[in-house]
Every structure is written in C-alpha cells, then in structure tokens.
C-alpha positions in Angstrom: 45.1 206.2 2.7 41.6 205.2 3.8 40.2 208.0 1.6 41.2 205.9 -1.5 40.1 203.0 0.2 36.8 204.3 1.3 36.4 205.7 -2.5 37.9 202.9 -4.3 35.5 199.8 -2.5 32.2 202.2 -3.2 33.1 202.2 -6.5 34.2 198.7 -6.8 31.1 197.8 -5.1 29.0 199.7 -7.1 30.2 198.2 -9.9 30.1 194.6 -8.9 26.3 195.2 -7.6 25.8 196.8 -10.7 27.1 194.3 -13.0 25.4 191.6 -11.4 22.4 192.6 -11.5 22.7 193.5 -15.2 25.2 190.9 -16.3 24.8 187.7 -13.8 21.3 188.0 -13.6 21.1 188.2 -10.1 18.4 189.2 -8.0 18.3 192.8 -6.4 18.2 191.0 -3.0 21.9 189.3 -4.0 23.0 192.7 -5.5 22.1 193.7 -2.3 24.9 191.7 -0.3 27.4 191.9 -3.0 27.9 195.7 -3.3 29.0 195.7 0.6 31.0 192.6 0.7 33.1 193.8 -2.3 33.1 197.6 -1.2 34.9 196.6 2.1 37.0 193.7 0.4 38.2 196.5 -1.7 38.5 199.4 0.8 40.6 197.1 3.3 42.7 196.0 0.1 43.1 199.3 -1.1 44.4 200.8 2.6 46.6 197.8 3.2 48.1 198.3 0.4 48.7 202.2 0.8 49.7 201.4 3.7 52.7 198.9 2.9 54.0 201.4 0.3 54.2 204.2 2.8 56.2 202.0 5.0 58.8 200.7 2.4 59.5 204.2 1.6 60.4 204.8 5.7 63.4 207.1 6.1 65.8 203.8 5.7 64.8 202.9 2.4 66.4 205.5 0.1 62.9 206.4 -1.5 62.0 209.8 -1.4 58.7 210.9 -0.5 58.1 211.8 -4.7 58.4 207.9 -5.0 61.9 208.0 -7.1 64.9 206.2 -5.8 67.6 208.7 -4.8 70.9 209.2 -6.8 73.9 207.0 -5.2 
C-alpha cells in the first residue's frame, strides 16, 4: 500500500509541478511548492484508500483475497 502511494503522489506531483509551470504559467518558485503539496495529498490518498479496501475484504466480508465475491 504505501509503495503505490509513494509512486502514485511523485507522479501526480510531477505532473501538477509540471503542468503549471507549462500550463498556468507559474513561476518555478510556485512549481516548487506545488509538486510536494500534491505528491503527499496524493500518496496519503492513495494509502488510505488501499488501505480501506484491504479492510473491507477482512475474513468477514465474503471477499476473497482475488477481489471476487465468493459463490453462495
């Protein structure tokens, strides 16, 4: 889970950095701030929410660990 998050918010905040500096017009120092703020926005999205799927498919919840619903 925090391997895709840690991935996921570089990339996301590579991207944002990236696009406003290129699309927004925004200087490098903003570009800066942004790629940091929307990296860790992203990664702590990203692990929460790997994190609330892993626990809906608990041992109770007639989800097997594939991700299918088991036959009744």
């Amino acid at each position: 889970m925090a391997w895709a998050g840690i991935i996921l918010g570089m990339v996301a905040g590579l991207c944002a950095a990236v696009a406003g500096y290129a699309v927004a017009g925004l200087p490098w120092w903003a570009c800066l701030l942004i790629y940091p703020a929307a990296g860790a926005v992203v990664a702590l999205l990203a692990t929460a929410l790997l994190y609330w799927l892993s626990r809906t498919a608990g041992p109770d919840s007639g989800v097997t660990p594939g991700g299918q619903l088991a036959a009744a």
